[in-house]
Residue frames relative to the residue before (quaternion, step in Angstrom):
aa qw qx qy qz dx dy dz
X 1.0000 0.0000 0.0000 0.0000 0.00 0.00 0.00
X 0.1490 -0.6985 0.6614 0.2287 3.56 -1.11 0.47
X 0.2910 -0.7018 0.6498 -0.0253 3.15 -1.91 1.23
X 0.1069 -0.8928 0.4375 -0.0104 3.47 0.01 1.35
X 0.4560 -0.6585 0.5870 0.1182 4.00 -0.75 1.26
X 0.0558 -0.4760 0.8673 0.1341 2.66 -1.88 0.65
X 0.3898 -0.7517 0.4664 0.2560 3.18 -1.15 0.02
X 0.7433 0.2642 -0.2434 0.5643 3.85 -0.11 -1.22
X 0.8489 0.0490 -0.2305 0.4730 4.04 -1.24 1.54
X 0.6319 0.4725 -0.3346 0.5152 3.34 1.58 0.46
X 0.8740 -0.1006 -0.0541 0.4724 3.29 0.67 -0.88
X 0.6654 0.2401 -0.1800 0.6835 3.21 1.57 -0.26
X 0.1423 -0.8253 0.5461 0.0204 3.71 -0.88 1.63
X 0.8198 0.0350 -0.3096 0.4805 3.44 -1.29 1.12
X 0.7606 -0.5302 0.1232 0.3538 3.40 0.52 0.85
X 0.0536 -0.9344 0.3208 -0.1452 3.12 2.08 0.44
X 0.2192 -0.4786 0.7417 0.4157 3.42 -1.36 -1.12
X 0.5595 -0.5679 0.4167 0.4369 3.12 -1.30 -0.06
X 0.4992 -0.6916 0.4770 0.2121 2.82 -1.26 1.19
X 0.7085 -0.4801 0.3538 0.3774 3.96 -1.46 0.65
X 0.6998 0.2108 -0.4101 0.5455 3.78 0.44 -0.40
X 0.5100 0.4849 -0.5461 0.4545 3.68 0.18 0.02
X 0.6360 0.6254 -0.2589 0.3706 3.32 0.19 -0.92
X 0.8994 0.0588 -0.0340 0.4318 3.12 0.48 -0.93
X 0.2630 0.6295 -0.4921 0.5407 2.75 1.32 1.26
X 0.6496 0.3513 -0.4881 0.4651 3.95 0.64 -0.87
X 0.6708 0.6005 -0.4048 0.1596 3.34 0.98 -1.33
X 0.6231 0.5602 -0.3111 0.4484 3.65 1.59 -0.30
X 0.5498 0.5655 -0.4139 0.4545 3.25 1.44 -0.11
X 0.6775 0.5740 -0.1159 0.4450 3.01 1.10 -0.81
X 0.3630 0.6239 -0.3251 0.6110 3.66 2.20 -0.14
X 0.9542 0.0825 -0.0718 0.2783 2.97 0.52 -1.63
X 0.7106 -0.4908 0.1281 0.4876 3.14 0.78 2.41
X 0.4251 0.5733 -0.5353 0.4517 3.87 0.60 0.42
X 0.1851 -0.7140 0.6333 0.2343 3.34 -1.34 0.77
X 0.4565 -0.5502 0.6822 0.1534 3.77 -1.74 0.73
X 0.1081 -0.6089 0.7847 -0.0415 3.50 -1.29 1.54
X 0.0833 -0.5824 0.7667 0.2568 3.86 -1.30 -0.18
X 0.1590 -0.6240 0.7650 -0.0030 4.02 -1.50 0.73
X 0.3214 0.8180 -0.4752 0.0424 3.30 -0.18 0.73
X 0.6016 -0.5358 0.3729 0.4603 4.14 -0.85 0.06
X 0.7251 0.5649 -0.2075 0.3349 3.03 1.09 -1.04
X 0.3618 -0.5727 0.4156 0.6069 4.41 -0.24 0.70
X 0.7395 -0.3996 0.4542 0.2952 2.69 -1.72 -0.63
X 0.5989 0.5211 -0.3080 0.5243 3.39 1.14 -0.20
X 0.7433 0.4289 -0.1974 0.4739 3.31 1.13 -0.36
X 0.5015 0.6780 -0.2369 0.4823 3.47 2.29 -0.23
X 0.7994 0.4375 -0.1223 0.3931 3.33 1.11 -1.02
X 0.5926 0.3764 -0.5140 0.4929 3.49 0.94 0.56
X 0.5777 0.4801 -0.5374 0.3834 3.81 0.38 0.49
X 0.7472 0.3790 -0.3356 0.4306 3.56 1.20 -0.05
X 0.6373 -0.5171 0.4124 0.3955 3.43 -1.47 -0.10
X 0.4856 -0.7572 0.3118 0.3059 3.16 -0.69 0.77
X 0.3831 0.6104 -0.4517 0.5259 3.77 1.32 0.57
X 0.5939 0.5344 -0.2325 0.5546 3.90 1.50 -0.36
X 0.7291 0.4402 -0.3791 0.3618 3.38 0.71 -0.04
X 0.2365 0.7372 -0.4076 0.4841 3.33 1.35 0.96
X 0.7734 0.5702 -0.0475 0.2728 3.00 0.60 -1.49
X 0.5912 -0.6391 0.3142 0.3786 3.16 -0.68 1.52
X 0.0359 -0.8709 0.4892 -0.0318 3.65 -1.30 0.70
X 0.0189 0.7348 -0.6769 -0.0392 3.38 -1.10 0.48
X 0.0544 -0.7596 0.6475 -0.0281 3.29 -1.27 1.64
X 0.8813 0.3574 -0.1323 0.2795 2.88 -1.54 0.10
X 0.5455 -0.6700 0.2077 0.4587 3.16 2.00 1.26
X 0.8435 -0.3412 0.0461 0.4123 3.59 0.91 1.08
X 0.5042 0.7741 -0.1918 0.3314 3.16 1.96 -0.52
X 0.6751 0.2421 -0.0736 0.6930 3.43 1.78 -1.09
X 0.1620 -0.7085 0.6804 0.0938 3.68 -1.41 0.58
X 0.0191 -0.8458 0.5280 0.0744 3.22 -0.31 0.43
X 0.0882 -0.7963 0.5968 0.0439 3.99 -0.37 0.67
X 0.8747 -0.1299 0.1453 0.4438 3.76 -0.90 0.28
X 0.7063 -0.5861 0.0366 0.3954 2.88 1.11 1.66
X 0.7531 0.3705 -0.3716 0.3968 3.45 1.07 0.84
X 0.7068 -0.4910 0.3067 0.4066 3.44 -0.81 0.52
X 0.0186 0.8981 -0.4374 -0.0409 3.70 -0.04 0.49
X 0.7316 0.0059 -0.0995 0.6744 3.63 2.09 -0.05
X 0.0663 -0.7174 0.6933 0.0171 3.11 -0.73 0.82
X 0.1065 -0.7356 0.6610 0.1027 3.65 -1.70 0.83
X 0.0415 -0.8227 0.5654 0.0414 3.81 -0.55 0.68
X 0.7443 -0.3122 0.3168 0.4981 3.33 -1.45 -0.01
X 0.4046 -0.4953 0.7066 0.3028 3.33 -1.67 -0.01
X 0.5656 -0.4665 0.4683 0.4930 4.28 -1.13 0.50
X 0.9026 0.3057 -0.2320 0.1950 3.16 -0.12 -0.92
X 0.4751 0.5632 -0.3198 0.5957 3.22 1.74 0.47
X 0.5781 0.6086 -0.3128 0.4445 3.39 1.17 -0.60
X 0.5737 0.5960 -0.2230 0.5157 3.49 1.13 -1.53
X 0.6999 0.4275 -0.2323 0.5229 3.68 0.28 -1.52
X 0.8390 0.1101 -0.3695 0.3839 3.50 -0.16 -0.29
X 0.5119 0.5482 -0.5227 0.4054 3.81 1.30 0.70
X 0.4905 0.5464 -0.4473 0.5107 3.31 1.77 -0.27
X 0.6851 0.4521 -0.3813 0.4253 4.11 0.20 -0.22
X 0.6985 0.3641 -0.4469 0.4240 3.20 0.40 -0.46
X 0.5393 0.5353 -0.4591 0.4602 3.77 0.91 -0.65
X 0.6399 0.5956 -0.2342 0.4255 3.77 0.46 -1.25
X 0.7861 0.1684 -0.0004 0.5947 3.55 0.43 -1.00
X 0.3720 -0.6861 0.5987 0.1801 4.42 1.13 0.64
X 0.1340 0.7898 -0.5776 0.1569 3.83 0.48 1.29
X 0.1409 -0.4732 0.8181 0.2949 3.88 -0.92 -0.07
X 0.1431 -0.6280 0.7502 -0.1495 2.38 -2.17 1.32
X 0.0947 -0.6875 0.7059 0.1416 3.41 -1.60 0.18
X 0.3236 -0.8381 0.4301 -0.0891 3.51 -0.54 1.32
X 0.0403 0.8562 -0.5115 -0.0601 3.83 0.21 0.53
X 0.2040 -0.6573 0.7216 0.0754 3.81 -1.18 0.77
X 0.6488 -0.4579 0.3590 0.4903 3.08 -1.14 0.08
X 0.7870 0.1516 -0.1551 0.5775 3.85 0.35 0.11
X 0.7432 0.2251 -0.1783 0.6043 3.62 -0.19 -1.54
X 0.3243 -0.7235 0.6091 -0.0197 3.24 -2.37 0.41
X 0.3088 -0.7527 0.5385 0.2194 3.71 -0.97 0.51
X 0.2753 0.8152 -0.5092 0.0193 3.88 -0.56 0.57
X 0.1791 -0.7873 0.5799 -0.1089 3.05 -1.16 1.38
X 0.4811 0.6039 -0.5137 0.3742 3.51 0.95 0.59
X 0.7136 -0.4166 0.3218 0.4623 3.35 -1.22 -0.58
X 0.3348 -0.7307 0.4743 0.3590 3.56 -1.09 0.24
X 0.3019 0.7695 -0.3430 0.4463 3.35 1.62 0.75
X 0.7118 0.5130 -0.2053 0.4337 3.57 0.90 -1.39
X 0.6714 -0.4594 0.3523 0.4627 3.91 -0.54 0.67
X 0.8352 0.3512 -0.1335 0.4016 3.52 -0.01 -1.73
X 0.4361 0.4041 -0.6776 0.4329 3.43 1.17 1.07
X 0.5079 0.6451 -0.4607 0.3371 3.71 0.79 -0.51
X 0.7155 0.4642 -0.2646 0.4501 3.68 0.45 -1.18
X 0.6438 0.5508 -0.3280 0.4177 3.89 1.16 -0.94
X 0.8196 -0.4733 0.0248 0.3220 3.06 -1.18 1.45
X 0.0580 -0.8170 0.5696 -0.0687 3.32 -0.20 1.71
X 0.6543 0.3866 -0.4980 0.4177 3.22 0.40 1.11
X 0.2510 -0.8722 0.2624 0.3278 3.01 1.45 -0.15
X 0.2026 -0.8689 0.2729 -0.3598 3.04 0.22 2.04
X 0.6968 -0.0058 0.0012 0.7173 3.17 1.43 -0.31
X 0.6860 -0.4707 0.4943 0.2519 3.47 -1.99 -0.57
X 0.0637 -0.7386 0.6253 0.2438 3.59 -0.79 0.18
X 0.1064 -0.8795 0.4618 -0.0429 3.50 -0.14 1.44
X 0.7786 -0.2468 0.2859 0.5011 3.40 -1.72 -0.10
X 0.3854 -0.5497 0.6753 0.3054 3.90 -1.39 -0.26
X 0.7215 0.4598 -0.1275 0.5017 3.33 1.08 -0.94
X 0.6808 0.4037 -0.3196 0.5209 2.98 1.37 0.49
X 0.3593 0.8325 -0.3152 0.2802 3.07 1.27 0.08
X 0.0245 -0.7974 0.5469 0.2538 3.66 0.36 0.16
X 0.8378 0.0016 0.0147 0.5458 3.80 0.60 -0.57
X 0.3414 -0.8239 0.4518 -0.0233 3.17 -1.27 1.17
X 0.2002 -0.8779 0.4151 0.1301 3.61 0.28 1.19
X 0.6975 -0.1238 0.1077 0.6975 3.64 0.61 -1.22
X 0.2145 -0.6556 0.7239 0.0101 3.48 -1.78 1.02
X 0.2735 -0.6610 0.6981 -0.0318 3.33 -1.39 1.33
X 0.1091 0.8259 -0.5532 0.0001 3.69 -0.55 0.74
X 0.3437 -0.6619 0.5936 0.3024 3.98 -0.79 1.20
X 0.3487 -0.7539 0.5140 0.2141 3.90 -0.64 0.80
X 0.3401 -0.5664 0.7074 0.2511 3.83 1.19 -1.24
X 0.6251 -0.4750 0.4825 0.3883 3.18 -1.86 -1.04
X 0.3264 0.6177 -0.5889 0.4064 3.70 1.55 1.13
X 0.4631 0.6657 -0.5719 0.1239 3.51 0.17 -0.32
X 0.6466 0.4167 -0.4031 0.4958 3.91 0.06 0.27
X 0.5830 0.3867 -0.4312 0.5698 4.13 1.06 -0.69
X 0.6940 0.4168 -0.4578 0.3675 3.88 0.28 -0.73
X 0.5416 0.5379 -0.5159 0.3888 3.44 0.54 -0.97
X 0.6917 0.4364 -0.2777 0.5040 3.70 -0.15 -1.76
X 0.6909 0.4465 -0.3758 0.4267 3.94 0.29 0.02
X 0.6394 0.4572 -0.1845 0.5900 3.51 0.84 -1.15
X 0.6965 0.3994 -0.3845 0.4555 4.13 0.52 -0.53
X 0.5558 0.5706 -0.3604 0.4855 3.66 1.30 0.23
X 0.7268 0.2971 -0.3467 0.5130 3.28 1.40 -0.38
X 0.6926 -0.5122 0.4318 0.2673 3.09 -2.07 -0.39
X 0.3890 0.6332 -0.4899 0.4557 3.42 1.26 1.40
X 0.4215 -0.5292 0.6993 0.2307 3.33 -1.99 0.22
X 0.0052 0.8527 -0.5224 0.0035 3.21 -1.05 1.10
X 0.1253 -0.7992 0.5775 0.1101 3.83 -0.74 0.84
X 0.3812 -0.7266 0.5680 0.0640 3.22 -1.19 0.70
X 0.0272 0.8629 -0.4989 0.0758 3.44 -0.09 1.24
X 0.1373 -0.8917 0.4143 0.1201 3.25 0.77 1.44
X 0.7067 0.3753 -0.3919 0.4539 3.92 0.55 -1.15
X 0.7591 0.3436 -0.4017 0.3800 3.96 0.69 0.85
X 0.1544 -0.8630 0.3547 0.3250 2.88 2.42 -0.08
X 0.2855 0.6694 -0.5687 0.3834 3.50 0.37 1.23
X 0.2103 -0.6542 0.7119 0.1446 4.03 -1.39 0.86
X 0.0783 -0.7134 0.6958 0.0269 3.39 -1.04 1.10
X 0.1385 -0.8364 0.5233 -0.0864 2.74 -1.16 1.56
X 0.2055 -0.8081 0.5230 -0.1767 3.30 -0.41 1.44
X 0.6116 -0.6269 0.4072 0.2592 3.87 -0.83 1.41
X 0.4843 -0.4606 0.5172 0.5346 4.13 -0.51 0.09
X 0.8493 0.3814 -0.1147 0.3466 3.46 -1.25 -0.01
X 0.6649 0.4652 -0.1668 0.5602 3.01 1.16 0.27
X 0.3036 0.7351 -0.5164 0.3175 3.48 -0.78 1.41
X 0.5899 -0.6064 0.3006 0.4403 3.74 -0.45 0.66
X 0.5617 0.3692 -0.4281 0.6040 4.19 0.86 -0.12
X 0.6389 0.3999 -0.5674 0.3317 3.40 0.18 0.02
X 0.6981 0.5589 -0.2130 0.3935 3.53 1.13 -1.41
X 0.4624 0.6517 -0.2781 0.5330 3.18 1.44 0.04
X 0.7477 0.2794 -0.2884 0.5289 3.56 0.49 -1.00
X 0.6842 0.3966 -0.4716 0.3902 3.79 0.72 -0.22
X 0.4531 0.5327 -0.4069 0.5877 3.32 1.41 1.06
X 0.4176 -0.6843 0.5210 0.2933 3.62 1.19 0.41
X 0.4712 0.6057 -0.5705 0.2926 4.00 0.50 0.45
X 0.4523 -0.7575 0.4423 0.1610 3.47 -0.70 0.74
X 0.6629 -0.5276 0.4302 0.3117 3.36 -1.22 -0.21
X 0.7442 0.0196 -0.0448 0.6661 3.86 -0.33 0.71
X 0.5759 0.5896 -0.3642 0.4337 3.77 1.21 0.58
X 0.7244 0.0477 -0.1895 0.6611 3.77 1.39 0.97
X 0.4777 -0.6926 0.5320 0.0951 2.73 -1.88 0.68
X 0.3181 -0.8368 0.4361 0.0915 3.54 -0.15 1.40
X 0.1046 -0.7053 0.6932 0.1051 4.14 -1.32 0.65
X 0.0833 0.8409 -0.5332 0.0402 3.68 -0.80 0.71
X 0.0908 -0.7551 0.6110 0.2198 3.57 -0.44 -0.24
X 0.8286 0.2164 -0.1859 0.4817 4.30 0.45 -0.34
X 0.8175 -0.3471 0.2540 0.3830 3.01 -1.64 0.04
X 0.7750 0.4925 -0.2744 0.2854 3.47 0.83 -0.56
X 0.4065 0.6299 -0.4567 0.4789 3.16 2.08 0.40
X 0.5659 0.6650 -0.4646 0.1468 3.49 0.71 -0.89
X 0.4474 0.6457 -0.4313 0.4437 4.19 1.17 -0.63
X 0.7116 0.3941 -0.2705 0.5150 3.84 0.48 -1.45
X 0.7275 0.4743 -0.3839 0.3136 3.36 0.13 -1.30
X 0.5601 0.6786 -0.2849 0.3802 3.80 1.20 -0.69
X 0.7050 0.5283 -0.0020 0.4733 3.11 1.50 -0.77
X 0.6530 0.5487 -0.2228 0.4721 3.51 1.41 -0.99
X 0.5862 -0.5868 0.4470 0.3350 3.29 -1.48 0.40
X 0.8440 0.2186 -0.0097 0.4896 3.02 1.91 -1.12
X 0.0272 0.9530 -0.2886 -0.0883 3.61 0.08 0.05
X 0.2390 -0.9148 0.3126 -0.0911 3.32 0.00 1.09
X 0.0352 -0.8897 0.4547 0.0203 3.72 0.73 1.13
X 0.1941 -0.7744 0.5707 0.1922 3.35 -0.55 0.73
X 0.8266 -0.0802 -0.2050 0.5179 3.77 -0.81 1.41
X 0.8294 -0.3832 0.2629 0.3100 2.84 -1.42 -0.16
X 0.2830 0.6583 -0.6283 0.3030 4.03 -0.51 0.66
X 0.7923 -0.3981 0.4563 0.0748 3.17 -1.31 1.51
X 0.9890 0.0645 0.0074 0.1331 2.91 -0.58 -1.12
X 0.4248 0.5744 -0.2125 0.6667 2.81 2.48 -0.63
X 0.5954 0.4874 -0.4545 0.4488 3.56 0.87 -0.52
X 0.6516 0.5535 -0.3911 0.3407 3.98 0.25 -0.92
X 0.8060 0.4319 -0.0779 0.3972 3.34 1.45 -0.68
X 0.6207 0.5978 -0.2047 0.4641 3.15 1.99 -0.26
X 0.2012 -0.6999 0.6004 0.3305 4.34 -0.40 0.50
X 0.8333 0.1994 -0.2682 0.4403 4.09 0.19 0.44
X 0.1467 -0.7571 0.6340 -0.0569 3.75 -1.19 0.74
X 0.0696 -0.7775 0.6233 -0.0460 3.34 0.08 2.08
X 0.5180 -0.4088 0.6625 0.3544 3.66 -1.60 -0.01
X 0.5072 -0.7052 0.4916 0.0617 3.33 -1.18 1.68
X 0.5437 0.5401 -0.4328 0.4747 3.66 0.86 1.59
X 0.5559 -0.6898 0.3163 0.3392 3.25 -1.05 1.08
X 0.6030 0.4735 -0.4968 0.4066 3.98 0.69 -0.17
X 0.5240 0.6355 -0.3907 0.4110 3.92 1.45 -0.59
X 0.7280 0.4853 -0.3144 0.3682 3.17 0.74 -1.46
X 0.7548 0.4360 -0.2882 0.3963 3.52 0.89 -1.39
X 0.3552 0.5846 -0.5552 0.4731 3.68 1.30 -0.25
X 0.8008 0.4411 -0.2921 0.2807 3.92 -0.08 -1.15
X 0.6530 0.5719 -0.3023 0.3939 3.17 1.31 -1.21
X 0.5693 0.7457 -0.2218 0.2659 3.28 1.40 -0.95
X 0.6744 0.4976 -0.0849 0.5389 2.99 1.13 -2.22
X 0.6937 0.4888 -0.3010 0.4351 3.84 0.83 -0.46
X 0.4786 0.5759 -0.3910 0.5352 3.49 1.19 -0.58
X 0.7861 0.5378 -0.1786 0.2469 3.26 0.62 -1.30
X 0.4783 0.5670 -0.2062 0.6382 2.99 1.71 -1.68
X 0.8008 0.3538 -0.2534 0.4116 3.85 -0.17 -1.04
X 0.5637 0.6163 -0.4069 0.3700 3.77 0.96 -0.26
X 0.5048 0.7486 -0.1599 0.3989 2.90 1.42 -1.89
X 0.7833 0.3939 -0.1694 0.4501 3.60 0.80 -1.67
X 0.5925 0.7000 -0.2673 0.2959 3.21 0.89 -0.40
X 0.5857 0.6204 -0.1690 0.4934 2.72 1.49 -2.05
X 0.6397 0.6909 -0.1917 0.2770 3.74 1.39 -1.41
X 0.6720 0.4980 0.0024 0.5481 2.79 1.85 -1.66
X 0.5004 0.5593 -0.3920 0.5321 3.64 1.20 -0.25
């Protein structure tokens, strides 16, 4: 069975690394002949210092479906179309947004270095924080709204983008049409009702639709309507869960052999 991660309020909290009992919890999944995807918001360049570096092997999906990663290299990348690019460089100019900006590696940020998700942005320091206007292509866009958040929305539903709303960081994540972590999955050949999904936000909800299993870590609305388990948002909960499923799902295997 494969058992797919989110990461930041799923398996690794306040932007941590993973912690040891996480940790070695996948590493029993991973005893028991189960394979370990990570699906995370975050690119991939920004995914891999929260993990051990024996994890960076591992199948991936960053940046909410935009990046695949496979045996540690990028293996698809989706970006803006030009003219979608322009239109939402035309809003932030229009409405003076901070942003965070992702290329396929290096990045553009203008928010505060106050706000959480400078914490999570390349902490190893890994890339560039460059020009917007230098930007030749644009993969995933983070935008601080302020009190625009209802003119951007009605702007951004005009384009060709996927958009999440992360209110308790008041951050729009913006993501190309066509693009979402079940998609980035299947260009991982992972099937349907063929893994078992952890999430904690709205952007898990694509995978979880899909899984055999689903697993919401705390409390969120909407991922709940869609999830078959509801753990307590802490890392001895989570690995309690990750465990018993390895186990439950080994079990079946052995059945099927």
């Amino acid at each position: 069975m494969k058992f797919v991660f989110d990461l930041d309020g799923t398996i690794c909290f306040k932007g941590q690394p993973l912690c040891e009992e996480i940790t070695e919890a996948l590493q029993y999944c991973r005893h028991m002949g189960h394979e370990v995807i990570f699906a995370s918001a975050r690119p991939i360049r920004d995914l891999l210092p929260v993990l051990p570096k024996e994890m960076h092997m591992y199948h991936m999906i960053g940046g909410n479906g935009t990046f695949v990663a496979n045996d540690g290299k990028i293996t698809h990348l989706t970006s803006f179309d030009h003219q979608t690019k322009e239109q939402i460089k035309q809003i932030i100019e229009d409405l003076k947004l901070s942003y965070l900006i992702d290329t396929e590696w290096d990045y553009a940020y203008t928010g505060s270095t106050e706000h959480p998700i400078f914490r999570n942005l390349d902490p190893d320091q890994l890339a560039k924080n460059i020009s917007i206007h230098k930007m030749e292509q644009m993969i995933k866009v983070v935008l601080f709204p302020n009190e625009h958040v209802s003119e951007i929305l009605s702007r951004l539903n005009l384009l060709h983008v996927r958009t999440y709303i992360h209110r308790q960081e008041n951050i729009l994540d913006i993501s190309p049409i066509g693009t979402d972590k079940w998609i980035g999955l299947q260009k991982l050949n992972v099937k349907e009702q063929d893994f078992i999904a952890f999430g904690n936000d709205a952007n898990d909800i694509p995978m979880f639709q899909f899984a055999t299993e689903a697993v919401c870590v705390g409390k969120h609305e909407e991922l709940q309507k869609v999830a078959t388990w509801n753990v307590e948002s802490n890392a001895g909960a989570v690995a309690d869960k990750i465990k018993e499923l390895s186990k439950v799902y080994a079990t079946q295997l052995e059945m099927y052999r």
